[in-house]
C-alpha positions as CSV (number, residue, x, y, z in Angstrom):
1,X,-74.5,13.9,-3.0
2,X,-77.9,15.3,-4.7
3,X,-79.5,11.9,-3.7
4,X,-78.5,12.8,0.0
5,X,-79.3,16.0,0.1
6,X,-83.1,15.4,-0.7
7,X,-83.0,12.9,1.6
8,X,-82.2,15.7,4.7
9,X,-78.2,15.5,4.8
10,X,-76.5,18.5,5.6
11,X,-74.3,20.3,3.2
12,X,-72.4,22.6,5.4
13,X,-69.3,20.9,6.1
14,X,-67.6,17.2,5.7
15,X,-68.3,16.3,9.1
16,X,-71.7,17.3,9.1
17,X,-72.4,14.9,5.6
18,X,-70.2,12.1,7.6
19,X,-72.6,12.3,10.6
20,X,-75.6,12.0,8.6
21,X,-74.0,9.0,6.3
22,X,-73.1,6.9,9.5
23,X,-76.8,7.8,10.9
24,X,-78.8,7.8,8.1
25,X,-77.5,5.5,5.4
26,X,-78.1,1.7,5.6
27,X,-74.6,0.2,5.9
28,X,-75.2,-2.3,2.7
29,X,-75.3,1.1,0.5
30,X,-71.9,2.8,1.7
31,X,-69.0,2.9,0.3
32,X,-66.2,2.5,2.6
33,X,-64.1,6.2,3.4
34,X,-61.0,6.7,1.0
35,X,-57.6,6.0,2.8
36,X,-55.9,9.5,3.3
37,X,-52.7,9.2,2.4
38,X,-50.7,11.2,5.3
39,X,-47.1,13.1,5.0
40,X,-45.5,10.2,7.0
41,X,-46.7,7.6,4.6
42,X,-45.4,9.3,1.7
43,X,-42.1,9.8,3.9
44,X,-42.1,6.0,4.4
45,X,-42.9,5.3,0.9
46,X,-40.4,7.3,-0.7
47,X,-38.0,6.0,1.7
48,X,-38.5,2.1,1.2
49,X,-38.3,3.5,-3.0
50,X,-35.1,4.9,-1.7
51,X,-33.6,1.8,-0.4
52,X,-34.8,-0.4,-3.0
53,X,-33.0,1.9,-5.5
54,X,-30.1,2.0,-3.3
55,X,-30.1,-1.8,-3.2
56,X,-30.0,-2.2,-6.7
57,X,-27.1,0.0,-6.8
58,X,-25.3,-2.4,-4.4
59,X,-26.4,-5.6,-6.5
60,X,-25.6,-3.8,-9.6
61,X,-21.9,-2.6,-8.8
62,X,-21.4,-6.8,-7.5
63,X,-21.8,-6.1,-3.9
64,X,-23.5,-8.3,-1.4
65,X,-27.0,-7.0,0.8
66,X,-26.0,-8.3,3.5
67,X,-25.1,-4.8,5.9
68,X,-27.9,-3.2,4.0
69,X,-30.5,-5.9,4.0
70,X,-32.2,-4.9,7.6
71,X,-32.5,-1.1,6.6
72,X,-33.8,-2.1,3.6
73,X,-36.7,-4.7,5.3
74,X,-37.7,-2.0,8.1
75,X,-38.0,0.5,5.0
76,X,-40.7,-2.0,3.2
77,X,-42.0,-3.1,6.2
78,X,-43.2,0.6,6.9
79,X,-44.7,1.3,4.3
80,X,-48.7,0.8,5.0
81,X,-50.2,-2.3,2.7
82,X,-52.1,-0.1,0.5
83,X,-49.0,2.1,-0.8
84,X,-47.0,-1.2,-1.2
85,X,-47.7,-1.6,-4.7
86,X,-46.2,1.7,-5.4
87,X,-42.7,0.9,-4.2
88,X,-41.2,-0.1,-7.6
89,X,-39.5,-3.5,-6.1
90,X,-36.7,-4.8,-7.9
91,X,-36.6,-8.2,-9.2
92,X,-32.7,-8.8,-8.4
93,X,-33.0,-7.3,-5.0
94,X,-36.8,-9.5,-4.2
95,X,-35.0,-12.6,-5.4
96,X,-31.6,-11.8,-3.1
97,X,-34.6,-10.9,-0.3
98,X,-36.6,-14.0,-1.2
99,X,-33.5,-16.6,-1.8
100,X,-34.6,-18.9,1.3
101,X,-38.1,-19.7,-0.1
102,X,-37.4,-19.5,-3.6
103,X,-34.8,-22.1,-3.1
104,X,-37.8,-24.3,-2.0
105,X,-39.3,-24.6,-5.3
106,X,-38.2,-27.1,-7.3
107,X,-37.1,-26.5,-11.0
108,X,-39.8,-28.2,-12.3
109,X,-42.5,-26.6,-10.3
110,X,-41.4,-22.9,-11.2
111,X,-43.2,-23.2,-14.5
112,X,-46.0,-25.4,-14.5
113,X,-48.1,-23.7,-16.9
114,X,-51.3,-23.3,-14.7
115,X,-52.5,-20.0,-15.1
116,X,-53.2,-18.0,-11.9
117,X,-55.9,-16.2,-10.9
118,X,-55.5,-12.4,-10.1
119,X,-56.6,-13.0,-6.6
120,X,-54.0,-15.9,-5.7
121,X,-51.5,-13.6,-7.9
122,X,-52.2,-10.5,-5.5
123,X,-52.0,-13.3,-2.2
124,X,-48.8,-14.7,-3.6
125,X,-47.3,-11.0,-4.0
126,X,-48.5,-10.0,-0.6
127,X,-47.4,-13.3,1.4
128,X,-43.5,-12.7,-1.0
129,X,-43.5,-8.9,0.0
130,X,-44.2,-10.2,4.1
131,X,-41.4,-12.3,3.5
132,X,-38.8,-10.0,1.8
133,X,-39.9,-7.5,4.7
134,X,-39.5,-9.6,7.8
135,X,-43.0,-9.7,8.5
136,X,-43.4,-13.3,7.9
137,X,-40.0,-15.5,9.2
138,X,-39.0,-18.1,7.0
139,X,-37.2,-20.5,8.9
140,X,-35.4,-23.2,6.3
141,X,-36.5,-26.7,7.6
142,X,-39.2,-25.7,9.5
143,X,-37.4,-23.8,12.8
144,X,-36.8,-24.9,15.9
145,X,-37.3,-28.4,16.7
């Protein structure tokens, strides 16, 4: 902010210093805007927490997903992508979510002892989380023919 100001910016309100940003600085040196987390976000993510809770519950006392499962996909599919790693997903519940495509991978492929990187570990948690949210259809054997 001191930078700017000796460079002209304005310091009289938050719109005023975003005017001058977007006019004056060279795109190459900004730093994108923080995300501003609204009420209805944190309604949606304390909702999808809810449900997730809720479905553990149901797993736990031996009961099946299947009535709640769609409440409980629309409730993770609304939460926006950057509050998704807040959830708190659990592992029984994913797994009853993910059964389809986990059922694809062979028992000798689950642990090949390849390490991952952190980018294809956050990929592989974002493509799961589509999937256990009905964002991404898995169709076993491909779909229609």
């Amino acid at each position: 902010m001191t930078k700017m100001k000796k460079q002209g910016c304005p310091m009289t309100s938050i719109e005023a210093v975003r005017a001058w940003r977007e006019k004056h600085l060279n795109i190459a040196m900004r730093k994108p805007e923080p995300r501003r987390t609204t009420a209805a976000t944190r309604d949606h993510l304390a909702h999808a927490q809810a449900c997730m809770r809720g479905a553990a519950a149901l797993l736990g006392a031996g009961l099946p997903l299947d009535i709640f499962a769609p409440t409980l996909r629309a409730a993770l599919a609304a939460v926006p992508p950057e509050l998704r790693d807040a959830v708190g997903l659990d592992l029984e519940v994913m797994k009853t979510l993910l059964a389809p495509v986990l059922a694809l991978i062979p028992e000798e492929g689950k642990d090949t002892g390849e390490k991952m990187t952190d980018e294809d570990a956050q990929d592989a948690g974002q493509f799961l989380y589509s999937v256990a949210c009905g964002e991404i259809i898995f169709v076993p054997g491909g779909g229609p023919s």
